[in-house]
Every structure is written in structure tokens, then in C-alpha cells.
NUKEZA-206059 format. One line per 3 residues: their letters; for each residue x, y negated, z of C-alpha. Coordinates in nm, 4 decimals. Each point is the difference from the previous one (the first is absolute). Example, Ala and Ser with C-alpha at 12.3 -4.5 7.8 and 13.67 -1.06 7.14 Angstrom:
<recs>
as	1.2300 0.4500 0.7800  0.1370 -0.3440 -0.0660
</recs>
This chain:
<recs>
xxx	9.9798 -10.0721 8.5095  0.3526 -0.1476 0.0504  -0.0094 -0.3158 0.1981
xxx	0.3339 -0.2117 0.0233  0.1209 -0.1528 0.3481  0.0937 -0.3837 0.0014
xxx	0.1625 -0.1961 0.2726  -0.2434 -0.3391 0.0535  0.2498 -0.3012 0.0568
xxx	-0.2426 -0.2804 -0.0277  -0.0860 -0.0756 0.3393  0.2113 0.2515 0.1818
xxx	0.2538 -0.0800 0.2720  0.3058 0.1795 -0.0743  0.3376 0.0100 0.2354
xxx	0.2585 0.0900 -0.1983  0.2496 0.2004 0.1590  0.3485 -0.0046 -0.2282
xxx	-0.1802 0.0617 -0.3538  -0.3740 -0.0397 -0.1348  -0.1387 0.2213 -0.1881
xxx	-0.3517 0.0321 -0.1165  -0.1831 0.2524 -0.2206  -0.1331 -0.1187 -0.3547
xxx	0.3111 -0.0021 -0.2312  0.1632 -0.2670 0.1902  0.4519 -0.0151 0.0293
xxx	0.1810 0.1384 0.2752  0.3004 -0.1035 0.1858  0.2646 0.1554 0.1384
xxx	0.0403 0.1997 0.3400  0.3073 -0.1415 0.2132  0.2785 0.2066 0.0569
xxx	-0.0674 0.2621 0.2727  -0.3429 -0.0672 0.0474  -0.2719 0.2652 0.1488
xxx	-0.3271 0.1577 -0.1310  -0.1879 -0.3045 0.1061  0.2339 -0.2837 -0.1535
xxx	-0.0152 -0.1821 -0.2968  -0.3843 -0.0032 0.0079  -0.3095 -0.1747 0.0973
xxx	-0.3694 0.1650 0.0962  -0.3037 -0.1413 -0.1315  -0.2771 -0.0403 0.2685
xxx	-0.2826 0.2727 -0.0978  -0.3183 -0.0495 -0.2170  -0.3460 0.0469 0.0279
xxx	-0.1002 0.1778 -0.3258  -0.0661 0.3211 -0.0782  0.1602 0.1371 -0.3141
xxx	-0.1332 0.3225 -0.1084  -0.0447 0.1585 0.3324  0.3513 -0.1465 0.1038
xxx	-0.0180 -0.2723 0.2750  0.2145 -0.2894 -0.1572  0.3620 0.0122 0.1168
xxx	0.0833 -0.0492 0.3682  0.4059 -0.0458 -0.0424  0.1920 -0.0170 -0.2740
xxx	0.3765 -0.0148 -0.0777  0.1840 -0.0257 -0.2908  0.3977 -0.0905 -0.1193
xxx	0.2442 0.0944 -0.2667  0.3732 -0.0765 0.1276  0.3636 0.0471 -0.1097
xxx	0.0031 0.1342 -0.3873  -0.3832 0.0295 -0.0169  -0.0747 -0.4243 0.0961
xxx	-0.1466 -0.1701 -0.2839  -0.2694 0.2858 -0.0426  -0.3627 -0.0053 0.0264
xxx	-0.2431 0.2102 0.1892  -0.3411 -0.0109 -0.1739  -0.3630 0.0791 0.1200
xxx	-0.1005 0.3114 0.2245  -0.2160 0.2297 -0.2044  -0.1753 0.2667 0.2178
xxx	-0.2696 0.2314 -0.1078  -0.2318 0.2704 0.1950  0.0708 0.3038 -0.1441
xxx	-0.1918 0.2247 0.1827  -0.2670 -0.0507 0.2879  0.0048 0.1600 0.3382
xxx	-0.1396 0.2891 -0.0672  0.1832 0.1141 -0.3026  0.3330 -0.1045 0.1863
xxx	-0.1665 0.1961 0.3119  -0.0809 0.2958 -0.1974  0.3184 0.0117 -0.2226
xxx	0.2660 0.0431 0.3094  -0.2627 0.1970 0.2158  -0.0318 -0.3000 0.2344
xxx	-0.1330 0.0411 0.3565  -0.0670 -0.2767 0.2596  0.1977 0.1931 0.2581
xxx	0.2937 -0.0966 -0.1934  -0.0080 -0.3770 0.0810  0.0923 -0.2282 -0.2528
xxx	0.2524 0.1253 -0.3057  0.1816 -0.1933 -0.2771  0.1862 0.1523 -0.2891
xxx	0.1620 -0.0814 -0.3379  -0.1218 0.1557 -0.2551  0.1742 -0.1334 -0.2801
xxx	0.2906 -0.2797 -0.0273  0.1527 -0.1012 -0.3483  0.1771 -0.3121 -0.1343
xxx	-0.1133 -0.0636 -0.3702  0.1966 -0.0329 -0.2019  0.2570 0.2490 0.1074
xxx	0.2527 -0.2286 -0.2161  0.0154 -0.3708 -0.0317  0.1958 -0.2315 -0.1524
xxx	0.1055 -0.3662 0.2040  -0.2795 -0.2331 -0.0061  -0.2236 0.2854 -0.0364
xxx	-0.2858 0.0973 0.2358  -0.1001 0.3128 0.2004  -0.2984 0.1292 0.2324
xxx	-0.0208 0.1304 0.3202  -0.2617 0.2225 -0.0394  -0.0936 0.2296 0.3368
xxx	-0.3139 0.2339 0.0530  -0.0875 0.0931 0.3391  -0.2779 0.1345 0.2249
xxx	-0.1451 -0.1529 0.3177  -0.1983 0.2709 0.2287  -0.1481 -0.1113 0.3298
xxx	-0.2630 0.1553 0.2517  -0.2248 -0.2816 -0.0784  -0.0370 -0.0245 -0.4521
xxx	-0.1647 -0.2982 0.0507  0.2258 -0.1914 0.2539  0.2581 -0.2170 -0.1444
xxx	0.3908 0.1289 0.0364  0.2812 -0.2531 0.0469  0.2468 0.1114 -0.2657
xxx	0.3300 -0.1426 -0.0646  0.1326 0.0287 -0.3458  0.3641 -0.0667 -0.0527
xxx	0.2698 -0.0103 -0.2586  0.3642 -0.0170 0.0418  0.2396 -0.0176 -0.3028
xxx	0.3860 0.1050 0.0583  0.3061 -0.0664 -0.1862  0.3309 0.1779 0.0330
xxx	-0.1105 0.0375 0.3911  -0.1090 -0.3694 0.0147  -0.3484 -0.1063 0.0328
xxx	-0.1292 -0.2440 -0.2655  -0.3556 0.0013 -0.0260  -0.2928 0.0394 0.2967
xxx	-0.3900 -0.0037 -0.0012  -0.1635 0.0580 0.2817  -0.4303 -0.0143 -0.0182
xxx	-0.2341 0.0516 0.2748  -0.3240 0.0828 -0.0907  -0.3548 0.1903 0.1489
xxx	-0.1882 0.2253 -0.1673  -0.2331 0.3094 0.0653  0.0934 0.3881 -0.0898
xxx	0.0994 0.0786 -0.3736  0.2523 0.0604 -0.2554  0.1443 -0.3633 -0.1309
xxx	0.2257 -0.0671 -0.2559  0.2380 -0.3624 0.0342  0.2294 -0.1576 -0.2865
xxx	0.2487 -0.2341 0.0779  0.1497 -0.1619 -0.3085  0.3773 -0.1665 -0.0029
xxx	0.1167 -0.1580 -0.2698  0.4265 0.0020 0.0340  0.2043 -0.3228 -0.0389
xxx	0.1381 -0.0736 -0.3490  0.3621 0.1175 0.1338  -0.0983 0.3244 0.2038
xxx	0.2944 0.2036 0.0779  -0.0161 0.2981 -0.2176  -0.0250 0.3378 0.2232
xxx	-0.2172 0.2318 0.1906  -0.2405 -0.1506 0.2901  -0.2052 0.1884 0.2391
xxx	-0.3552 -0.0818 0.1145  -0.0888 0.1575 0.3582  -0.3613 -0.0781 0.0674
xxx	-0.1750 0.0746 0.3172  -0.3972 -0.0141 0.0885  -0.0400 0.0185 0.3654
xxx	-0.2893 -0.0354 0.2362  0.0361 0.0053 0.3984  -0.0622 0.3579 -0.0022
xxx	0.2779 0.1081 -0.2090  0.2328 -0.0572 -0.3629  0.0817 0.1234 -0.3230
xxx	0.3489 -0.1273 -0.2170  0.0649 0.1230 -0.3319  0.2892 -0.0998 -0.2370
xxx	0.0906 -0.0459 -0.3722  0.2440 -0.2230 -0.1964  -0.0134 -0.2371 -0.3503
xxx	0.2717 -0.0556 -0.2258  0.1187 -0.3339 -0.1107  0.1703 -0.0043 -0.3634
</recs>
């Protein structure tokens, strides 16, 4: 069953670095000039429910800048896939092998979208540690380039046992998105290792 991710506000103390940001279809603002990975962005202190196996989010960071501010990141939607041992048995999984993360899939849909429009992130990846059972801290993140600039970063940590996931990440586009092709690199990482995979969208 697909279970979305939403950032609690209500009684949560937030420092706000340059820009907040919060999951749950809220605005963005923009990134100052020259600022790093980590600017332009707030975390949200971690939660203490469980959402379909997935321990609620530990950090999260979000921001649209430069051509893309004015969007809107929606709701996390991840999904278990496949257990453990389906995941185990599909890639010949041993525990010698420590823990492993791959892609398996990564699309933007729609491939073409017109300004105003909206797109999802969607991302399928597998999870395989020694222990199936023992939560994995896996960091899911998004970034979103423009003619070699960076406009758009989401960054989720998250813990979950062994299996096969699958994450969306809808973005609906300002009303006066700069037509063009913009590339998505997404990397799921654990402290044991990465995977990155890339693919574009085309604004109209």
C-alpha cells in the first residue's frame, strides 16, 4: 500500500537556515546566489510514526531557486514493492556482501510539460542488508539542473528494513517556467555505499 510522507509543523521547532521549506504542497523560495547543497533550506526535527514499515522522516530538505521559485513540492509517496526476500533472492543477495543500494528504475512523468504543469519524481530502488529485519538509514535525494545551474533540491532521510521500494516526488512548475530541457540526478545512499542515476523533462 502507498503511504504518503508529511512534514508535521504544528508543534515543531524549526531554525530556518536562508529558506523554509516543508513537504505537503506548500511554496518555495528562492536559493541565494552562490549558495551550497545545504542552503536555502530548513530540516524538520524527526517523527515518531511508523508509516508502512518506513520510520517517519529523520531530515528533510527541500527548495526551488532561480527560474524554478514559485513551485511546489507535494507529498512523498513511497511504496514496498518487494520484501526482503524477494529483493534477496532477485539480485542473489548474500550477507557477506554488507549492505547494497541500487536504482532500479528513475523516470520523470510526464516526459513533456507545459509551464504551470506538474511532474513526478518517481525512483525504484532496493535496500539489501545482512540483517532483513534491521532498519537501514537511507537517504533519498533529488537535484534538478538547469543549463548547468541548480534549481531544485530534496533531500529525505529515512529508515527502513531490506526490500525493493518505490518513491514519487511530485512538482508542480511555476506558471512562467522557462521552456527547455532539465535534468533530475537522484541518489539513494546508505553509509555503506550509493547509487545516482539521471534523466531529463521537457518544458514547452
Amino acid at each position: 500500500m502507498k503511504k504518503k510522507i508529511k512534514s508535521k509543523l504544528g508543534a515543531i521547532a524549526i531554525a530556518v537556515i536562508l529558506t523554509f521549506v516543508s513537504v505537503g504542497c506548500h511554496a518555495v523560495n528562492e536559493e541565494p546566489e552562490g549558495a551550497g547543497p545545504a542552503a536555502g533550506a530548513a530540516t524538520i526535527a524527526p517523527g515518531a510514526e511508523v508509516v508502512a514499515g518506513v520510520m517517519a522522516p529523520e531530515a528533510l530538505v527541500e527548495g526551488l531557486f532561480g527560474i524554478l521559485r514559485g513551485g511546489v513540492i507535494g507529498d512523498y509517496a513511497i511504496d514496498q514493492k518487494r520484501p526482503a526476500v524477494e529483493s534477496f533472492s532477485l539480485y542473489h543477495y548474500q550477507p557477506t556482501m554488507g549492505t547494497l543500494v541500487k536504482i532500479e528504475s528513475h523516470t520523470v512523468e510526464p516526459y513533456t510539460v507545459g509551464s504551470g504543469g506538474s511532474v513526478d519524481i518517481m525512483t525504484t530502488y532496493v535496500v539489501m542488508a545482512p540483517d532483513a529485519a534491521l532498519p537501514v538509514k537511507v537517504t533519498e535525494s533529488h537535484e534538478i539542473w538547469y543549463d548547468k545551474k541548480r534549481v531544485g533540491n530534496t533531500l529525505l532521510e529515512m529508515n527502513f528494513p531490506s526490500g525493493t521500494y518505490g518513491s514519487s516526488v511530485p512538482l508542480l512548475l511555476p506558471v512562467k517556467t522557462q521552456a527547455g530541457t532539465y535534468q533530475v540526478i537522484t541518489t539513494i545512499s546508505t553509509a555503506a555505499g550509493s547509487d545516482s542515476r539521471q534523466t531529463t523533462f521537457v518544458v514547452m
